[in-house]
C-alpha positions as CSV (number, residue, x, y, z in Angstrom):
1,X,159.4,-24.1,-14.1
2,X,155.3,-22.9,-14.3
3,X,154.4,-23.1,-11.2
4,X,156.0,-23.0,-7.1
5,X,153.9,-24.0,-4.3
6,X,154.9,-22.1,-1.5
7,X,153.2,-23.3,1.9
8,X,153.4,-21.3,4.7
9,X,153.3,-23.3,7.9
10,X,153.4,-22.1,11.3
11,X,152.8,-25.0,14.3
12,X,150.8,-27.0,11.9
13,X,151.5,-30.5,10.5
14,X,151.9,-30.0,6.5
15,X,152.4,-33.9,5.5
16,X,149.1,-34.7,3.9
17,X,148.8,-31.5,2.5
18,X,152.3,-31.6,0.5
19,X,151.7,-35.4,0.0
20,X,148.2,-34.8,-1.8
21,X,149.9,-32.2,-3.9
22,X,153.6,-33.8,-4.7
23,X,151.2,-37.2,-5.8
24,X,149.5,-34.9,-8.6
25,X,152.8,-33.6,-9.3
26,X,154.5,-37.0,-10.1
27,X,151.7,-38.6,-11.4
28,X,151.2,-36.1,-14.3
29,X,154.6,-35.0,-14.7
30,X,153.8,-31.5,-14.0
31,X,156.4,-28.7,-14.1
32,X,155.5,-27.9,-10.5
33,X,158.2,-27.3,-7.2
34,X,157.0,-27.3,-3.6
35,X,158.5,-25.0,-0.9
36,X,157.6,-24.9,2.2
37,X,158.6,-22.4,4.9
38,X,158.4,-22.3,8.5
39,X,157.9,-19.8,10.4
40,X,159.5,-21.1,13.5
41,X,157.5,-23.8,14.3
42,X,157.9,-25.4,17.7
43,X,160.7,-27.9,17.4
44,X,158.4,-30.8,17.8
45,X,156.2,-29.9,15.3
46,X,158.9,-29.0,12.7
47,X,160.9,-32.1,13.3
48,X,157.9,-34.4,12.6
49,X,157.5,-31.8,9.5
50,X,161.0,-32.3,8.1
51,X,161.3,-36.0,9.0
52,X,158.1,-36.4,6.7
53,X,158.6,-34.2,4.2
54,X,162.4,-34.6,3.5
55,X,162.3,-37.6,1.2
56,X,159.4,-36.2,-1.0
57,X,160.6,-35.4,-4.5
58,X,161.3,-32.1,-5.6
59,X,160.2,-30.4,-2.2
60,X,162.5,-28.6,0.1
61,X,161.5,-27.7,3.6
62,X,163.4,-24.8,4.7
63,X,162.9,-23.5,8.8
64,X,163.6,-20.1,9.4
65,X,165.2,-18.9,12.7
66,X,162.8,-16.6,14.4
67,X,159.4,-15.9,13.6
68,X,158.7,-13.2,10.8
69,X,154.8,-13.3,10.5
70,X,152.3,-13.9,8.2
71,X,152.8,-10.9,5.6
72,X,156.8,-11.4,5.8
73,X,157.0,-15.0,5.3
74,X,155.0,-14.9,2.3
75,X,157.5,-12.2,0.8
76,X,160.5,-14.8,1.6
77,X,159.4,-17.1,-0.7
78,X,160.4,-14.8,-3.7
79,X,164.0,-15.7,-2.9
80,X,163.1,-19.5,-3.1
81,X,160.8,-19.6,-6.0
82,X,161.8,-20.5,-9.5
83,X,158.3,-20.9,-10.8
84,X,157.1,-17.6,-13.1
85,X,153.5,-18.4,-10.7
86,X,153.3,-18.8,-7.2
87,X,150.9,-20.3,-5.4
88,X,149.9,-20.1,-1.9
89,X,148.3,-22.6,0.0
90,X,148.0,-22.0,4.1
91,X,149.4,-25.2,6.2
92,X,146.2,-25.8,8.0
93,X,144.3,-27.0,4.2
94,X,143.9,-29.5,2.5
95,X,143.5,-30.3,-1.2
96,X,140.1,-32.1,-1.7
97,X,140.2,-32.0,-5.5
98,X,142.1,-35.2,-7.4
99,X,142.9,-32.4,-10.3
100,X,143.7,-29.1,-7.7
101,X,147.1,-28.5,-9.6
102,X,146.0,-29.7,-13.2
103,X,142.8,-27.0,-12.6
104,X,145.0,-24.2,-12.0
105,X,148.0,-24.8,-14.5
106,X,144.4,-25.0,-16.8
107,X,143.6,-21.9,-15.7
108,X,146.7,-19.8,-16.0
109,X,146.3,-20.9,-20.2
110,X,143.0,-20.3,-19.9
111,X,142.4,-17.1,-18.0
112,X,143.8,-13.2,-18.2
113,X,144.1,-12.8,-14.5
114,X,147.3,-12.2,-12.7
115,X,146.0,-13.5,-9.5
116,X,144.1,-16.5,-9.7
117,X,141.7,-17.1,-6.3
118,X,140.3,-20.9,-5.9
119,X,138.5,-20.1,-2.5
120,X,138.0,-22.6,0.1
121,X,135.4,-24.9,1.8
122,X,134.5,-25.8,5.6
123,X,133.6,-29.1,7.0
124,X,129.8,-29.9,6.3
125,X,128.9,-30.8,9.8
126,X,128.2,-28.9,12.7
127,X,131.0,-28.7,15.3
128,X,130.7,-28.8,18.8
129,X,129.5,-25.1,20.4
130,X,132.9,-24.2,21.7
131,X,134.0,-24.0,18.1
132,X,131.0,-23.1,16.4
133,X,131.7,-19.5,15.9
134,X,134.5,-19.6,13.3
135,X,132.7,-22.6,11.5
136,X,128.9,-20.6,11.4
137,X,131.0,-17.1,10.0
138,X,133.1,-18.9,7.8
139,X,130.4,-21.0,6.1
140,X,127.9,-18.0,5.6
141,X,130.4,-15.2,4.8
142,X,133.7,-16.9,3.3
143,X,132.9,-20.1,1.3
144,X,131.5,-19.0,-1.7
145,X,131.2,-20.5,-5.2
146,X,133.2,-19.2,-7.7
147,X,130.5,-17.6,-9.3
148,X,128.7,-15.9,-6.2
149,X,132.6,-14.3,-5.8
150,X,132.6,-13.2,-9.3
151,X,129.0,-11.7,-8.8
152,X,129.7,-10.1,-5.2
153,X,133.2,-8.3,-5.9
154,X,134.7,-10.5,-3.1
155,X,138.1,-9.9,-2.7
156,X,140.0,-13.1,-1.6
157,X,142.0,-14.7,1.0
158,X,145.5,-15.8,1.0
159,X,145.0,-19.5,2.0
160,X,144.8,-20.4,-1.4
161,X,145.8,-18.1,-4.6
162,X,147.9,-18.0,-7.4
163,X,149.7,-14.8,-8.3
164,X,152.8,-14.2,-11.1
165,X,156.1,-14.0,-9.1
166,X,156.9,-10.7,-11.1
167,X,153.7,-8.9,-10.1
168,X,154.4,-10.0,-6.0
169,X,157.7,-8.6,-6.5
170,X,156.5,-5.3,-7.8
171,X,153.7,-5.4,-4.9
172,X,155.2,-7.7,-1.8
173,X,152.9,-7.9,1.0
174,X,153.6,-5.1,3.4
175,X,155.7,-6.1,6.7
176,X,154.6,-3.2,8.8
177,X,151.5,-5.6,9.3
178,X,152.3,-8.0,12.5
179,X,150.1,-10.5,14.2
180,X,147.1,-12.0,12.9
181,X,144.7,-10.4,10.0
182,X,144.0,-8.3,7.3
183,X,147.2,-8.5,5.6
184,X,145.4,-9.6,2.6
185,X,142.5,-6.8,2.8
186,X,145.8,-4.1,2.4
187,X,147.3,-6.6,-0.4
188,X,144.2,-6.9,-2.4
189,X,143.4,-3.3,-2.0
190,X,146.9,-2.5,-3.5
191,X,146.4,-4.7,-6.2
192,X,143.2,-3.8,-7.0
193,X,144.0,0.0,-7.2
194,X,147.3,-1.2,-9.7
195,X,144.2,-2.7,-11.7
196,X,145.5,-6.4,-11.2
197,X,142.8,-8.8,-12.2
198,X,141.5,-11.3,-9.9
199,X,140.1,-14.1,-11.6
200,X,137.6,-16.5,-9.0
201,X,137.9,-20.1,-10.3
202,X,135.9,-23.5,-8.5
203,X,138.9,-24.9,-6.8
204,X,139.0,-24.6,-4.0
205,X,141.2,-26.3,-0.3
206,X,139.3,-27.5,2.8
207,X,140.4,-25.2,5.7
208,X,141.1,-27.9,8.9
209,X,141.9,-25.6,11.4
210,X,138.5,-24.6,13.8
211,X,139.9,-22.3,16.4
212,X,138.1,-22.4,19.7
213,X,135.3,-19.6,20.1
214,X,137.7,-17.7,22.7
215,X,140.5,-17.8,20.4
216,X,138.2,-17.3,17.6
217,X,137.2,-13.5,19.6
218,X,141.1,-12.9,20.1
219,X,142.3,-13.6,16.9
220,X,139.1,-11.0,15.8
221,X,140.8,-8.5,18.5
222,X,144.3,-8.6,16.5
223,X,142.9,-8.2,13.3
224,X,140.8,-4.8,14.0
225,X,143.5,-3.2,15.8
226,X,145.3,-4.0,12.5
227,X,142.6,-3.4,10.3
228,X,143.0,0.4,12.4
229,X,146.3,0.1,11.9
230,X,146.3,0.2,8.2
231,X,143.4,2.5,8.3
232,X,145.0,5.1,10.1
233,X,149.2,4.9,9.2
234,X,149.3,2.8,5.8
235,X,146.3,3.5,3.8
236,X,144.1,6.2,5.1
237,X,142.0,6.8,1.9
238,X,137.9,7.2,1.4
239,X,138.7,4.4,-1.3
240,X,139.9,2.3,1.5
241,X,137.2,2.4,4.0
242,X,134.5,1.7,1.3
243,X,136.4,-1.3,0.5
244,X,136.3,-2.7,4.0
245,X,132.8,-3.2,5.3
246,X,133.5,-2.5,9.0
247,X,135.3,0.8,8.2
248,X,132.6,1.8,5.9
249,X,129.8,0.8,8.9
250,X,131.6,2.6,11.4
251,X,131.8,6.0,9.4
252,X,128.4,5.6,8.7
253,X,127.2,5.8,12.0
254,X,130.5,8.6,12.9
255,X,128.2,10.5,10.1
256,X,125.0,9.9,12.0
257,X,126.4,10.6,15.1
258,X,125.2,7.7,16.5
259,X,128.5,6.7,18.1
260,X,127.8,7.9,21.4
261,X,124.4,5.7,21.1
262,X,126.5,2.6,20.2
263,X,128.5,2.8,23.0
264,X,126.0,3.0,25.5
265,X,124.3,0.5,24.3
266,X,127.6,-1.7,24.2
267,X,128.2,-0.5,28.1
268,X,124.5,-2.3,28.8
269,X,125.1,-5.4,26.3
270,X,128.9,-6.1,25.6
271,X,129.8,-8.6,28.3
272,X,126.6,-10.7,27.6
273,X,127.5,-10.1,24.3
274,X,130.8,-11.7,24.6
275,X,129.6,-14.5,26.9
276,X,127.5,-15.9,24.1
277,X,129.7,-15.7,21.5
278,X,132.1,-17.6,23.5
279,X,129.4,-20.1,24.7
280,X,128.6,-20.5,21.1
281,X,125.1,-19.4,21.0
282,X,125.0,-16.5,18.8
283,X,123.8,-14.6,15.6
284,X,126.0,-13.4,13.3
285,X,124.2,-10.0,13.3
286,X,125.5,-10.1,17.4
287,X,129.4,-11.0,15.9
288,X,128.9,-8.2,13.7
289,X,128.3,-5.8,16.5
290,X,131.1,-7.1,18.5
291,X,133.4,-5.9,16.3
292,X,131.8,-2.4,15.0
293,X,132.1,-2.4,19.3
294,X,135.6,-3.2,18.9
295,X,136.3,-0.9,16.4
296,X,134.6,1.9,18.4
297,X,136.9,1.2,21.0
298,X,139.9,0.7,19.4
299,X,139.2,4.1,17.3
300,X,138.8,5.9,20.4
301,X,142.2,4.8,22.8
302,X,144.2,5.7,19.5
303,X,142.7,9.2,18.7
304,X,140.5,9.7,16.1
């Protein structure tokens, strides 16, 4: 076996996604499995799962228990896999490419990376305001082209990457990370440090899910009091802040001094701030503040 897809689902329907994927499979005989885990779903939603999913051709649908989180659950997977590559594709996608699996067995002949990174894509057309705030920042700072990744040392994201089973069981993800964000910041960072090679291919999944601009903000809120978390208790080097943007702003201005001056200018602007955001008339350059603002505040509840 080459290759396991492993799909991490979590109160998400999956059956396009795994039928897009298992109709490659079959249709070029293609020495591919497909796992997908649960990461306990509601019942509703993982019934309608496994009733659809069940009679597909070699692709189990295993449910576990009690919810483990997003770092975790990947990690499970190396009990299940038989393929010597993984790869990871996020519940929410979807594969808009008639040759996604054919264009990454290609590339694990073709390339020398150990972790393979397709990307991923956002609906063309404008949403509605309320959840135009994840669409506007994921269109201008995460869908890239292959080559613009290459160019731009962007990292990657773990919606959509291949990776050799051995080298994620010599570097899992780290569980210490709960809730929602920047496990794959710490997991890149790791890797890149090992010197694993990321190699940034054109194939990338269409990302479905548009969260609303309020859960949009929260989800942002979880991921910087992890992104502290790491910061401060996992991987507290200089080598780590200059490889996060936000750190690296925020200990620019620590150096400046200017701190003090961000947060009174926060006290004035914040809640306005916020309101727009939420209302879903905003600049980036305001969403950028918000969380150097969260950050600030975070950094300063927890101690220094």
């Amino acid at each position: 076996m080459v290759l396991s897809v492993c799909i991490p689902v979590y109160n998400s329907e999956v059956k396009e996604l795994v039928v897009a994927i298992a109709k490659q499979i079959v249709i070029n005989n293609y020495p591919v499995e497909i796992i997908v885990l649960d990461d306990a779903s509601r019942a509703d939603l993982e019934a309608i799962n496994r009733n659809s999913i069940d009679e597909i051709n070699n692709t189990r649908y295993i449910s576990l228990p009690e919810n483990v989180g997003r770092s975790a659950i990947r990690n499970r997977f190396l009990e299940l896999a038989n393929g010597e590559f993984i790869l990871f594709i996020d519940g929410d996608s979807n594969v808009i490419k008639e040759d996604f699996v054919g264009n990454y067995l290609q590339s694990i002949q073709s390339t020398s990376g150990d972790l393979i990174f397709g990307g991923s894509i956002y609906q063309n057309e404008r949403p509605p305001r309320d959840k135009y705030l994840r669409w506007k920042y994921s269109i201008s700072r995460e869908s890239k082209s292959a080559l613009d990744r290459t160019n731009s040392h962007y990292g990657f994201k773990t919606n959509n990457f291949i990776i050799k089973k051995a080298i994620l069981s010599d570097f899992p993800f780290d569980e210490r990370i709960n809730g929602y964000g920047h496990e794959d910041t710490l997991f890149g960072f790791n890797l890149l440090i090992k010197g694993i090679k990321i190699v940034h291919v054109e194939n990338p999944v269409l990302n479905t899910c548009l969260d609303s601009n309020p859960t949009f903000l929260a989800k942002t809120s979880e991921s910087i009091h992890n992104l502290w978390f790491i910061h401060k208790e996992i991987q507290p080097s200089v080598n780590f802040i200059n490889h996060v943007r936000l750190l690296k702003t925020y200990y620019h201005f620590k150096k400046l001094r200017a701190i003090p001056l961000l947060r009174f200018v926060n006290y004035f602007v914040g809640k306005m701030n916020e309101r727009l955001l939420k209302s879903g008339w905003f600049t980036l350059r305001m969403f950028d503040f918000y969380k150097l603002a969260l950050l600030i505040n975070i950094a300063e509840k927890k101690g220094k």
